[in-house]
Backbone atoms as SQL, in Angstrom:
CREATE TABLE atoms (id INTEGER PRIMARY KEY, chain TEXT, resi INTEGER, resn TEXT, atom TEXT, x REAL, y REAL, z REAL);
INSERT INTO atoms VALUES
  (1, 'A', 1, 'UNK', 'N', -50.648, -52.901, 21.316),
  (2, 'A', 1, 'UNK', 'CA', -52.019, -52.476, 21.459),
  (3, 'A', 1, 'UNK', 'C', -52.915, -53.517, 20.821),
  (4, 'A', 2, 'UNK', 'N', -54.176, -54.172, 21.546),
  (5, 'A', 2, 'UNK', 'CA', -54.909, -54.868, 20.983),
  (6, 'A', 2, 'UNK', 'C', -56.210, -54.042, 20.843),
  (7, 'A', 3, 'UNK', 'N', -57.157, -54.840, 19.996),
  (8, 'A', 3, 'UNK', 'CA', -58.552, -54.051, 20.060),
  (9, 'A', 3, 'UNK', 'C', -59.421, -54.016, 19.064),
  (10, 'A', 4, 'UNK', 'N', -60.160, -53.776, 18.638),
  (11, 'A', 4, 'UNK', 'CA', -61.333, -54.235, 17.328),
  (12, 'A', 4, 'UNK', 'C', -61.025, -52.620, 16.252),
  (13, 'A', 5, 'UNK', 'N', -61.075, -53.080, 15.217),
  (14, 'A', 5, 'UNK', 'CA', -61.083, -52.037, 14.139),
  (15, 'A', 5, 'UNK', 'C', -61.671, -50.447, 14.911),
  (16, 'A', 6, 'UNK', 'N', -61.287, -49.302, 14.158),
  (17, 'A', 6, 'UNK', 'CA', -62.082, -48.434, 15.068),
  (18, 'A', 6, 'UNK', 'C', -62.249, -48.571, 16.563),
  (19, 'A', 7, 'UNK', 'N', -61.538, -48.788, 17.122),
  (20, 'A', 7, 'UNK', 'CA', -61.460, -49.159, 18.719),
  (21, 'A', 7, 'UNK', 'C', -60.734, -47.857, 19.208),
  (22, 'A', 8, 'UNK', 'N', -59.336, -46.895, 18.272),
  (23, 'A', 8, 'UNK', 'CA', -57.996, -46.066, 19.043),
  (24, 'A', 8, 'UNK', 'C', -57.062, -46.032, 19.048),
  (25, 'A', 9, 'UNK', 'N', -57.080, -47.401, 18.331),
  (26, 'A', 9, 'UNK', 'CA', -55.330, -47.904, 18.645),
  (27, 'A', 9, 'UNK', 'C', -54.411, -46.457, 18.047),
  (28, 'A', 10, 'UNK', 'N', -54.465, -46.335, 16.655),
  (29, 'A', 10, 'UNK', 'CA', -53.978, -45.292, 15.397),
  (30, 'A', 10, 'UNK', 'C', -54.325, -43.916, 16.223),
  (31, 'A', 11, 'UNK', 'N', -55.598, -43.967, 17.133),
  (32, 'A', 11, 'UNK', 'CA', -55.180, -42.263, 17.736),
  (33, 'A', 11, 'UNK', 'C', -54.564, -42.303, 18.637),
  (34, 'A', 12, 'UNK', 'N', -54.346, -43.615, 19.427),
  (35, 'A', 12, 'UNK', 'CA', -53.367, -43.282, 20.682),
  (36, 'A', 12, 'UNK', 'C', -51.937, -43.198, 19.956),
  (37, 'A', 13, 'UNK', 'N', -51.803, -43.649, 18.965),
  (38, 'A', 13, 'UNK', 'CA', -49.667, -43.095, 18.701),
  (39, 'A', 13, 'UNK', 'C', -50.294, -42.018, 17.858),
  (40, 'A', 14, 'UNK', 'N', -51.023, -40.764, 17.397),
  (41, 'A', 14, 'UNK', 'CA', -50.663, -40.129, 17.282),
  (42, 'A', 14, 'UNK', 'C', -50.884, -38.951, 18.212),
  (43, 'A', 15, 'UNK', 'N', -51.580, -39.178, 19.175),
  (44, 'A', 15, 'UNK', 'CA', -51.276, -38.410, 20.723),
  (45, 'A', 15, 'UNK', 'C', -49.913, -38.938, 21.211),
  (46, 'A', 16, 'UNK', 'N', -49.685, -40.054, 21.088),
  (47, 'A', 16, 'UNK', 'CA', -47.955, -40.372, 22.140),
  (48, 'A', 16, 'UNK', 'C', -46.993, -39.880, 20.880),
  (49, 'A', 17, 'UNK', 'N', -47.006, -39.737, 19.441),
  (50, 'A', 17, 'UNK', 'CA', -46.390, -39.063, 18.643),
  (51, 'A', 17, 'UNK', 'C', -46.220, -37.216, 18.918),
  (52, 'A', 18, 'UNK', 'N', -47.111, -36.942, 19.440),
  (53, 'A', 18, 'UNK', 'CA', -47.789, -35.313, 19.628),
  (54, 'A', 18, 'UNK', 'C', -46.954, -34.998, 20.517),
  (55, 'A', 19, 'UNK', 'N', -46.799, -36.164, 21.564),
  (56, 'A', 19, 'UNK', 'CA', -46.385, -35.642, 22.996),
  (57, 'A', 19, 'UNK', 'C', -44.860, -35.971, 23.036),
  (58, 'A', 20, 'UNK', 'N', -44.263, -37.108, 21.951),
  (59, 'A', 20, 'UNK', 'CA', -42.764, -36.795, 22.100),
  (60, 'A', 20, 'UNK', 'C', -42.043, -36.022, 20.891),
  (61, 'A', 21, 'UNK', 'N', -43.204, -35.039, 20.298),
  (62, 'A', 21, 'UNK', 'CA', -42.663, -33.691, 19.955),
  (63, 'A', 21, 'UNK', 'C', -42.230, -33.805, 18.172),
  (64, 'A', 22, 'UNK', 'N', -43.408, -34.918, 18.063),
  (65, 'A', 22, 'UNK', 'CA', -43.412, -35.194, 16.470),
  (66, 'A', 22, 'UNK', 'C', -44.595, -34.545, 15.671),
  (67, 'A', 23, 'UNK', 'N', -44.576, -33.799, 14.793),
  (68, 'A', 23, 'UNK', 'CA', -45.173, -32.686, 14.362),
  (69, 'A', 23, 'UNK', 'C', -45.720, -33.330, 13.131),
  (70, 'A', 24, 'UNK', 'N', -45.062, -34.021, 12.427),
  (71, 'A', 24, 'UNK', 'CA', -45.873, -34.385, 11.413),
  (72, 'A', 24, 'UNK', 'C', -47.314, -35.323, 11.306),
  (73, 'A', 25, 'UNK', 'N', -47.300, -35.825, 10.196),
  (74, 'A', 25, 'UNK', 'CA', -48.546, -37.018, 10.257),
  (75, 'A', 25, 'UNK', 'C', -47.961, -38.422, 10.636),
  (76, 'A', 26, 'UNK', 'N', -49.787, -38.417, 11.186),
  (77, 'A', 26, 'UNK', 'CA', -49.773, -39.819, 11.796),
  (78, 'A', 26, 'UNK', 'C', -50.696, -40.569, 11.179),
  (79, 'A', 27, 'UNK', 'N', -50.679, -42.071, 10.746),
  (80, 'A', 27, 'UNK', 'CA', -51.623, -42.950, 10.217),
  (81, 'A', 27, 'UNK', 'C', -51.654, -44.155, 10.019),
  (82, 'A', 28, 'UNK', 'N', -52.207, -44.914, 10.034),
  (83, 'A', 28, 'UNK', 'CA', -51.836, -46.022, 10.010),
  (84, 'A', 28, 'UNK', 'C', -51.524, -46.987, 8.966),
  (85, 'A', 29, 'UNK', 'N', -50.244, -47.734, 9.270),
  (86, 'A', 29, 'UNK', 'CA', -49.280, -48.112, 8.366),
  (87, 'A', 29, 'UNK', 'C', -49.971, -50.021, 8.039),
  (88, 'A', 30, 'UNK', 'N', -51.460, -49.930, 8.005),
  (89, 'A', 30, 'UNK', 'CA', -52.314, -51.603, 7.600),
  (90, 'A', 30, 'UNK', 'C', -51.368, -51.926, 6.604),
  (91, 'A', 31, 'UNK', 'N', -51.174, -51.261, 5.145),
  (92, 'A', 31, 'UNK', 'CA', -50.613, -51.520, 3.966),
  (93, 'A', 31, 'UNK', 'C', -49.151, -51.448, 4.007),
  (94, 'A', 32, 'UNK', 'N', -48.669, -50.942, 4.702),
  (95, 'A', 32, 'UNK', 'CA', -47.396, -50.586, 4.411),
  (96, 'A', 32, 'UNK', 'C', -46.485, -51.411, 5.804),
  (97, 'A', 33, 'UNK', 'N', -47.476, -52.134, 6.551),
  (98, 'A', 33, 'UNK', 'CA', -46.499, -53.113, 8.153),
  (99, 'A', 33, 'UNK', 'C', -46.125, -51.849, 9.001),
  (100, 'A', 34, 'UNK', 'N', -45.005, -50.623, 8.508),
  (101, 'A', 34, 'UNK', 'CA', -44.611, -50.190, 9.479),
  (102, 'A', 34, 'UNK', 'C', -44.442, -48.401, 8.593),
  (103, 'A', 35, 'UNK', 'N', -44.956, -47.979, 9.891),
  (104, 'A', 35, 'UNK', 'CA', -44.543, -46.258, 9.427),
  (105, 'A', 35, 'UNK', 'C', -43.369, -46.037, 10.336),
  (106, 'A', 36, 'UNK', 'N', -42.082, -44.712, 10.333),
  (107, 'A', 36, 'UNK', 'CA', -41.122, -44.718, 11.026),
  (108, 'A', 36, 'UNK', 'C', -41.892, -43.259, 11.251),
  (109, 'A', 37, 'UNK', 'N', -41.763, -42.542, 12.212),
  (110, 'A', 37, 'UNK', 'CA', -41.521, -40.704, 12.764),
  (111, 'A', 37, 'UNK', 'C', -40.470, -40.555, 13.331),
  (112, 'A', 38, 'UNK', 'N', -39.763, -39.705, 12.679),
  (113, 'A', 38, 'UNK', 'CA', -38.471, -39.304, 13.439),
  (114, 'A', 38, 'UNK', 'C', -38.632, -37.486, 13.830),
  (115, 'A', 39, 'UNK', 'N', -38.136, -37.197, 14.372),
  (116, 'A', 39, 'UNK', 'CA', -38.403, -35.613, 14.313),
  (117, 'A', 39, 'UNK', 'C', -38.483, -35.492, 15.967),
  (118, 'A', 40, 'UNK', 'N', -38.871, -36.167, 16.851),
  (119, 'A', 40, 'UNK', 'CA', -39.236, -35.803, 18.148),
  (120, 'A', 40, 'UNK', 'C', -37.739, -36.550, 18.902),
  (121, 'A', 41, 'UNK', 'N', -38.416, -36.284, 19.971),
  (122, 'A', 41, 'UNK', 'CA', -37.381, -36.901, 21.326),
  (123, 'A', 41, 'UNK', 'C', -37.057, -38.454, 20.957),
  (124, 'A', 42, 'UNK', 'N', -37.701, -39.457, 20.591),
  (125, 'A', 42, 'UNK', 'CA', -37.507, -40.319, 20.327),
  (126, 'A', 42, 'UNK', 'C', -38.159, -41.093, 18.554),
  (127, 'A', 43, 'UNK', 'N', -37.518, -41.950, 17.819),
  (128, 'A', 43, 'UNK', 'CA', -37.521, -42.327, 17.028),
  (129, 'A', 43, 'UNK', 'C', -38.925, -43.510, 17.103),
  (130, 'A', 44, 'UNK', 'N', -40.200, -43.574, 16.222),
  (131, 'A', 44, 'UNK', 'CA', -41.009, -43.903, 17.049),
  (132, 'A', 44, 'UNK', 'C', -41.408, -45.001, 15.510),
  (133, 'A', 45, 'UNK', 'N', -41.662, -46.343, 15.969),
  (134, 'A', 45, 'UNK', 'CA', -41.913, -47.200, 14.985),
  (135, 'A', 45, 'UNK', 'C', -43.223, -47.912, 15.256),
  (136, 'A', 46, 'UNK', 'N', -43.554, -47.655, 13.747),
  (137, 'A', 46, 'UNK', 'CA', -45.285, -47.670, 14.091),
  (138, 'A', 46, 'UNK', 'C', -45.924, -49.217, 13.330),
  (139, 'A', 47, 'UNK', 'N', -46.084, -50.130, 14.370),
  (140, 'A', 47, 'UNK', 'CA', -46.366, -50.933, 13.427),
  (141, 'A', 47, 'UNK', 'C', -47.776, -51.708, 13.571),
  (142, 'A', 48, 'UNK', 'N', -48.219, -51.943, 12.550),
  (143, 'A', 48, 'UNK', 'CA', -49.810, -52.692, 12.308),
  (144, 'A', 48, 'UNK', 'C', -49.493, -54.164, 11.544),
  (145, 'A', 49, 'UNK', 'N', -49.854, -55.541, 12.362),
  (146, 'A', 49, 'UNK', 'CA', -50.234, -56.497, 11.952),
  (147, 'A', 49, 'UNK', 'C', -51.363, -57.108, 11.958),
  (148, 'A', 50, 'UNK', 'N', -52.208, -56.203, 11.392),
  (149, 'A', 50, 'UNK', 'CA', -53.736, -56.907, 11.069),
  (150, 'A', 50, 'UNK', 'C', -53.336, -57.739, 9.720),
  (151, 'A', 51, 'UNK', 'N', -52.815, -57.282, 9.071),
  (152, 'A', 51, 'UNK', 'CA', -52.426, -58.322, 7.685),
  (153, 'A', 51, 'UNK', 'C', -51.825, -59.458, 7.678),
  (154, 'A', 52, 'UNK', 'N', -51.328, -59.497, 8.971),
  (155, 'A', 52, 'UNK', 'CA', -50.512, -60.752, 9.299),
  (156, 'A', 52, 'UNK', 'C', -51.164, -61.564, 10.531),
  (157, 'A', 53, 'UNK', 'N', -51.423, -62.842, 10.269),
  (158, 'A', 53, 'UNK', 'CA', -52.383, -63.929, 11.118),
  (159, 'A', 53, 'UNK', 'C', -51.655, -64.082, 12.263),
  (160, 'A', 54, 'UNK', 'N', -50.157, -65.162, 11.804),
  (161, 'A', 54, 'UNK', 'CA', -49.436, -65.552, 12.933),
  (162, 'A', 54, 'UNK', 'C', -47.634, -64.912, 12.617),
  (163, 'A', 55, 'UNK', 'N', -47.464, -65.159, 14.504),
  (164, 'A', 55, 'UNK', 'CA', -46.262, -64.877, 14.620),
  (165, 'A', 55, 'UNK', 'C', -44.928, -65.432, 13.592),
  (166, 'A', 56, 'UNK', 'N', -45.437, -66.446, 12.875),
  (167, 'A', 56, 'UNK', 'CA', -44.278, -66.844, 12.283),
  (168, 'A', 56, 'UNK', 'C', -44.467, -65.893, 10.721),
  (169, 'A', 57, 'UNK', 'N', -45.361, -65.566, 10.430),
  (170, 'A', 57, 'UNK', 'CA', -45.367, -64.618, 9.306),
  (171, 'A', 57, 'UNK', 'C', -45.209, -63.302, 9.643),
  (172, 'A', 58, 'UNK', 'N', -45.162, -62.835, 10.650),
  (173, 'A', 58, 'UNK', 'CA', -44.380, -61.836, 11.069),
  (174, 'A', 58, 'UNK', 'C', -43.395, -61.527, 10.943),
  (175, 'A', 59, 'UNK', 'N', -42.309, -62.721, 11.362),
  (176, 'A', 59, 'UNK', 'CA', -41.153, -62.650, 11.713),
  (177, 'A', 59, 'UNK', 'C', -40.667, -62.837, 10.126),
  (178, 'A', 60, 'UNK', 'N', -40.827, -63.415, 9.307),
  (179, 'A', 60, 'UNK', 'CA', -40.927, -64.014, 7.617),
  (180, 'A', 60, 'UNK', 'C', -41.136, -62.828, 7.211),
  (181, 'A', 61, 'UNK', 'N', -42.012, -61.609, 7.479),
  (182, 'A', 61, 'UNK', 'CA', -42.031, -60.474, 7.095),
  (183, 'A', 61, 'UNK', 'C', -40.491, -59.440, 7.354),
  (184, 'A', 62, 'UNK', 'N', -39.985, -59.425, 7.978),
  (185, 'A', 62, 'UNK', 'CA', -38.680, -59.127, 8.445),
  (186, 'A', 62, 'UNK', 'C', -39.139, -57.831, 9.600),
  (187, 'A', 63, 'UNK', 'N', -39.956, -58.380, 10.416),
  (188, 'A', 63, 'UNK', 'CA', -40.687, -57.401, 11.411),
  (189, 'A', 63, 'UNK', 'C', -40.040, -57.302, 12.800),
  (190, 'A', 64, 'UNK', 'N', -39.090, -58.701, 12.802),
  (191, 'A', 64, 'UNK', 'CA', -38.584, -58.738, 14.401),
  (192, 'A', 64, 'UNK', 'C', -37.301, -57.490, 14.428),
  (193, 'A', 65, 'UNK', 'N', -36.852, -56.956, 13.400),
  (194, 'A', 65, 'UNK', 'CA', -35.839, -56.233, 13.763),
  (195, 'A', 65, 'UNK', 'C', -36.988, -54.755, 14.560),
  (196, 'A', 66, 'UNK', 'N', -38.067, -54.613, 14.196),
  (197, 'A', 66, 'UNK', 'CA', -38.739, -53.487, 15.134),
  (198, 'A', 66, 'UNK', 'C', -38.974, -53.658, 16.516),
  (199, 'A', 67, 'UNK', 'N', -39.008, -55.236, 16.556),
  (200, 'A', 67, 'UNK', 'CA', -39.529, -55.615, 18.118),
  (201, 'A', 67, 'UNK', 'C', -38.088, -54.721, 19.282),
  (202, 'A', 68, 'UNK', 'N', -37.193, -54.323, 19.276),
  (203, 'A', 68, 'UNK', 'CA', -36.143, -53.961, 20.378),
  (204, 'A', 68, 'UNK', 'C', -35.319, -52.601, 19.407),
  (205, 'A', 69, 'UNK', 'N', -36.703, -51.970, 18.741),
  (206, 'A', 69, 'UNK', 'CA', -35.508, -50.673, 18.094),
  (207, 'A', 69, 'UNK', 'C', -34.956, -49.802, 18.992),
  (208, 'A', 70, 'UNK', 'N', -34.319, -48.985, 18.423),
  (209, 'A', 70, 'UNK', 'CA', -33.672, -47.840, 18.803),
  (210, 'A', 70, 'UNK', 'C', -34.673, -46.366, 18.918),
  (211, 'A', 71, 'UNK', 'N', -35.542, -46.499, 20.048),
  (212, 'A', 71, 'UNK', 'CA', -36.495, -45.537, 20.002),
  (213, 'A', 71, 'UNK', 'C', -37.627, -45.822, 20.637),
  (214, 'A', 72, 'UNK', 'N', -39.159, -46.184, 19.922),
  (215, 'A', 72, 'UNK', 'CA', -40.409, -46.810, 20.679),
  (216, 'A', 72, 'UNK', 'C', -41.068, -47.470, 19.328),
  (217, 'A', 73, 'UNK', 'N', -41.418, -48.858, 20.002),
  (218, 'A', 73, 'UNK', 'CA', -42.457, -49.703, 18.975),
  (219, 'A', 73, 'UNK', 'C', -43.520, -49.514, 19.343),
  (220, 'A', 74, 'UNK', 'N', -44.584, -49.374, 18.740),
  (221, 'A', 74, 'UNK', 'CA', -46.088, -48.985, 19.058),
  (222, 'A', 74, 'UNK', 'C', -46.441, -50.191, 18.058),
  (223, 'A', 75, 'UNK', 'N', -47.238, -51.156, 18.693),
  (224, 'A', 75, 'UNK', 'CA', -47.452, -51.969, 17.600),
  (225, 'A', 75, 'UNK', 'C', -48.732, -52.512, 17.823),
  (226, 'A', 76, 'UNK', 'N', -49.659, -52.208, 16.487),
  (227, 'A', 76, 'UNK', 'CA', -51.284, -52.368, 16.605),
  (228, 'A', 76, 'UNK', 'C', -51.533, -54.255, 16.294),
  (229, 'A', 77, 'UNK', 'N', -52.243, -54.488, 17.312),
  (230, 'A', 77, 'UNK', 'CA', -52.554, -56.082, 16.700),
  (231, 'A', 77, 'UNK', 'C', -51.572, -56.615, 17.763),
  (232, 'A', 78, 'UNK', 'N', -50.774, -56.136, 18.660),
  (233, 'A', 78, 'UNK', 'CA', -49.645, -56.798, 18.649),
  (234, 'A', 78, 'UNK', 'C', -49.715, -58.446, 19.437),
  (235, 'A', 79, 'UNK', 'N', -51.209, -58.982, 19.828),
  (236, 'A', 79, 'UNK', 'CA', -51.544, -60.144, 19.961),
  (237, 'A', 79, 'UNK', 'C', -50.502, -61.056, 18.918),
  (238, 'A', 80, 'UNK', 'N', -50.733, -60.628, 17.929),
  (239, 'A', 80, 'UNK', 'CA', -50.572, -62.039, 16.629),
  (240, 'A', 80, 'UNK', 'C', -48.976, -61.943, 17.584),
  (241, 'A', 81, 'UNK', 'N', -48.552, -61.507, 17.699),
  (242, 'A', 81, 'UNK', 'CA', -47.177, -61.597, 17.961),
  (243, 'A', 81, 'UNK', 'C', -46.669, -62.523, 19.223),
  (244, 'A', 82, 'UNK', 'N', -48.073, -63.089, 19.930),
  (245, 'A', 82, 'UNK', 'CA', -47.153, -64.025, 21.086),
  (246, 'A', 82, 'UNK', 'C', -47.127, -65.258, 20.985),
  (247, 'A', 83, 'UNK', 'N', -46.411, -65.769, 21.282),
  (248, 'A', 83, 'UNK', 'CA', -45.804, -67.413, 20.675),
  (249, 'A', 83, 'UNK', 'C', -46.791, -68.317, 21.908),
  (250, 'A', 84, 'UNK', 'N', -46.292, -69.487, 21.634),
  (251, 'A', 84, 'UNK', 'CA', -47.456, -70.918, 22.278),
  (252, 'A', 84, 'UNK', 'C', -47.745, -70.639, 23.743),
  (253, 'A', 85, 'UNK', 'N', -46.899, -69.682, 24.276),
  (254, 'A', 85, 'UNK', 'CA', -47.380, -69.403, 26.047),
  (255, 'A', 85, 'UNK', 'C', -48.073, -68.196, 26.154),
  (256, 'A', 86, 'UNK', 'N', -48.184, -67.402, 25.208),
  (257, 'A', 86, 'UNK', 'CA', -48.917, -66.326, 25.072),
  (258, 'A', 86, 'UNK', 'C', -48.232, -65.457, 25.741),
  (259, 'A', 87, 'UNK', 'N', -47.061, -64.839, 25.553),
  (260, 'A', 87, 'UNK', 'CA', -46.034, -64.198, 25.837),
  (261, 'A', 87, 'UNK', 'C', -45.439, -63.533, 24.679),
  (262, 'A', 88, 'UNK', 'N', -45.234, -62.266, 24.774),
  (263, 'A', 88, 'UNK', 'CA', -44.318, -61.470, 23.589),
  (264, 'A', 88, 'UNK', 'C', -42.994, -61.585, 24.037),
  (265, 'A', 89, 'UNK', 'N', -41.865, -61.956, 23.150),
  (266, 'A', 89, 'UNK', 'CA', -40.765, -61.665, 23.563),
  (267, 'A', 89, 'UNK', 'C', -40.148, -60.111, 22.791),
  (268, 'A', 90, 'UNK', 'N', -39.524, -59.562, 23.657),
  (269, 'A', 90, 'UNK', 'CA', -38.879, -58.408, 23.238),
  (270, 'A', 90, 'UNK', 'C', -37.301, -58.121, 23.624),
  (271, 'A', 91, 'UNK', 'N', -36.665, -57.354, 23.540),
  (272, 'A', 91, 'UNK', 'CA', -35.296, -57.270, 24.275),
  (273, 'A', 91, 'UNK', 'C', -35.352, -55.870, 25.305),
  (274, 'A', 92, 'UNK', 'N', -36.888, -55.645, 25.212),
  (275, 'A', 92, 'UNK', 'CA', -37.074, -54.520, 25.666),
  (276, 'A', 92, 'UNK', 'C', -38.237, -54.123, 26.604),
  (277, 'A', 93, 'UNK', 'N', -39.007, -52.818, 27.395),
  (278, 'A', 93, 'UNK', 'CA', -39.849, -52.994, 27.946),
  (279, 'A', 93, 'UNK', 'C', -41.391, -53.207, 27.168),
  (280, 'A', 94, 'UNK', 'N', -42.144, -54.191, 27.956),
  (281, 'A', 94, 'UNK', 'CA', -43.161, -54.540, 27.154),
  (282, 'A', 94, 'UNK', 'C', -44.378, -53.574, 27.726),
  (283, 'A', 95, 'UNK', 'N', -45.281, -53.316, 27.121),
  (284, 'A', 95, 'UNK', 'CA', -46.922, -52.486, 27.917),
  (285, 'A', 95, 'UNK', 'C', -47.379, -52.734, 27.386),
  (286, 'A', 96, 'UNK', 'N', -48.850, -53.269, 27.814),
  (287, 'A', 96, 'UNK', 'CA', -49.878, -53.568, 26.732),
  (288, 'A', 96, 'UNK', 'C', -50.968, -52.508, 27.255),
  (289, 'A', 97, 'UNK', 'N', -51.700, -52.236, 25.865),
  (290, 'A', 97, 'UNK', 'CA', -52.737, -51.673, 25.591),
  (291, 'A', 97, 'UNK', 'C', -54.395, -52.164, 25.292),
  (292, 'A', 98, 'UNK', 'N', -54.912, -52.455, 25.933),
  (293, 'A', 98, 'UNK', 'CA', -56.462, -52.795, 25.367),
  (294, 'A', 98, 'UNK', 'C', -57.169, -51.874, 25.557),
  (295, 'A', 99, 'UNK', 'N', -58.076, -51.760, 24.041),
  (296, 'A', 99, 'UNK', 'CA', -59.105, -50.944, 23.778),
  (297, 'A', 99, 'UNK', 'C', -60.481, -51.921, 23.764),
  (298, 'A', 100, 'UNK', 'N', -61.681, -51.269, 24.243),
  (299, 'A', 100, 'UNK', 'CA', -62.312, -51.696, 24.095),
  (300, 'A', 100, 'UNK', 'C', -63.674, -50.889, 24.117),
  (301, 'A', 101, 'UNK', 'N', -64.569, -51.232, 22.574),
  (302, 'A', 101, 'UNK', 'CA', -65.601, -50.366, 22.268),
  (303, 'A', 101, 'UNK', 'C', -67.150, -50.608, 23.336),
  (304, 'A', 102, 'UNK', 'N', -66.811, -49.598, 24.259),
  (305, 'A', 102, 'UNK', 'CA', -68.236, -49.934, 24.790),
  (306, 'A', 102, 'UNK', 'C', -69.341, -49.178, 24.139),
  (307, 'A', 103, 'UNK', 'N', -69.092, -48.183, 23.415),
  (308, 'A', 103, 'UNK', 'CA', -70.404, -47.469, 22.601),
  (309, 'A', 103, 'UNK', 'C', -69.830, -46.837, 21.392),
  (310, 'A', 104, 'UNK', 'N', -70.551, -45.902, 20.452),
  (311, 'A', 104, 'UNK', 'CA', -70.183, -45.547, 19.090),
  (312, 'A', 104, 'UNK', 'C', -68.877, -44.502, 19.595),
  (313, 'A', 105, 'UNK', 'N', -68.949, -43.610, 20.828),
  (314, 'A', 105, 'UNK', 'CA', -68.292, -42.718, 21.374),
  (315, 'A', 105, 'UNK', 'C', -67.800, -43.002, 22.690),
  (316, 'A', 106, 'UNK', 'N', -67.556, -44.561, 23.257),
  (317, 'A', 106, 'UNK', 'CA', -67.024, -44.426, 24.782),
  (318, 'A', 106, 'UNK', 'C', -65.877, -45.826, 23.958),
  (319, 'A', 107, 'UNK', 'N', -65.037, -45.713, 25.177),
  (320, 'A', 107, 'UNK', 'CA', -63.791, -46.689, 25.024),
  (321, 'A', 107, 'UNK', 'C', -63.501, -47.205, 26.341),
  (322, 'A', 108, 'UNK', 'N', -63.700, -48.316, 26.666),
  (323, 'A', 108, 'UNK', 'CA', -62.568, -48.521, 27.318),
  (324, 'A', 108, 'UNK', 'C', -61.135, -49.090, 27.257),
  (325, 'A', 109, 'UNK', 'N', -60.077, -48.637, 28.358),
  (326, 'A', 109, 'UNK', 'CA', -58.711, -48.543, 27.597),
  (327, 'A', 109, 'UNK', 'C', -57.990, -49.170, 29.314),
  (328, 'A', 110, 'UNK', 'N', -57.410, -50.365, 29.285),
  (329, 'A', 110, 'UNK', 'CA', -56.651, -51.104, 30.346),
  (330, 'A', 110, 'UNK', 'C', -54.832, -51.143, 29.387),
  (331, 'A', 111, 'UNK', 'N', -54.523, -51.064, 30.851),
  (332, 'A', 111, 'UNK', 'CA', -53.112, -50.868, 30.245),
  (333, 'A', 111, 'UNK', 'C', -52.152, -52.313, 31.470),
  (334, 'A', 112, 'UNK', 'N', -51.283, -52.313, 31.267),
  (335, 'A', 112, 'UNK', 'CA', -50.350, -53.741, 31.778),
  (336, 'A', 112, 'UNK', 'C', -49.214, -53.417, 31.544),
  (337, 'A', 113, 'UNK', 'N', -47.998, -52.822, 32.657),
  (338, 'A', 113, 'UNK', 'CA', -46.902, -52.654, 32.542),
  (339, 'A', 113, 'UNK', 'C', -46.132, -53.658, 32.821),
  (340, 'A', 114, 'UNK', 'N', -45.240, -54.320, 32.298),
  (341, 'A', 114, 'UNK', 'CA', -44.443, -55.809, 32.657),
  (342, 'A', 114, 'UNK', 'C', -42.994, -55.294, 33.698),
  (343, 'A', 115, 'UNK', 'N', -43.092, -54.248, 33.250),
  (344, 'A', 115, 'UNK', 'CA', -41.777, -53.739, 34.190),
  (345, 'A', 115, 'UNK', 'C', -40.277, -53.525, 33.680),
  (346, 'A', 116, 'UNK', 'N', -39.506, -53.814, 33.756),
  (347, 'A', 116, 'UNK', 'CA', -38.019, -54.551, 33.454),
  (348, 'A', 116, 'UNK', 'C', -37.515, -53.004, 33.101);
């Protein structure tokens, strides 16, 4: 998910948290890189790299083991994450998310399924 502070990103996983039947809290993990929810249909890994500039401090963070978990990565920022062709690599399916603030209360929201 890309998008400007206050843009959605943090309410859209905890509606896609809601809907694969995870009951607890949702929030966003700025300080902490990554929140885990387990409890629903799938194991759901929540991660925010606004704290982190580039992909190579990502990976230095020990963040690539989330990129292909066992479950769903939801990952805010996840721009910083594409290397010199502007491509994410994953071992898994990719979707992107853009938010974008057209007013104090409207959004717009484009989505990009890669397929595989």
């Amino acid at each position: 998910m890309s998008g400007d502070l206050g843009a959605g990103k943090t309410r859209l996983v905890k509606g896609f948290a809601r809907g694969l039947g995870f009951r607890g809290r949702v929030h966003s993990p700025t300080f902490a890189l990554v929140n885990v929810y387990s409890g629903g249909r799938l194991t759901i890994f929540h991660l925010d790299l606004y704290r982190l500039e580039t992909r190579e401090q990502i990976l230095a963070a020990g963040l690539e083991e989330y990129l292909n978990p066992r479950g769903v990565a939801l990952i805010e920022w996840a721009e910083r994450l594409e290397n010199e062709n502007g491509k994410i690599e994953t071992g898994g399916r990719l979707m992107r998310v853009k938010f974008e603030i057209t007013s104090e209360t409207e959004r717009r929201i484009s989505y990009e399924d890669s397929g595989a």
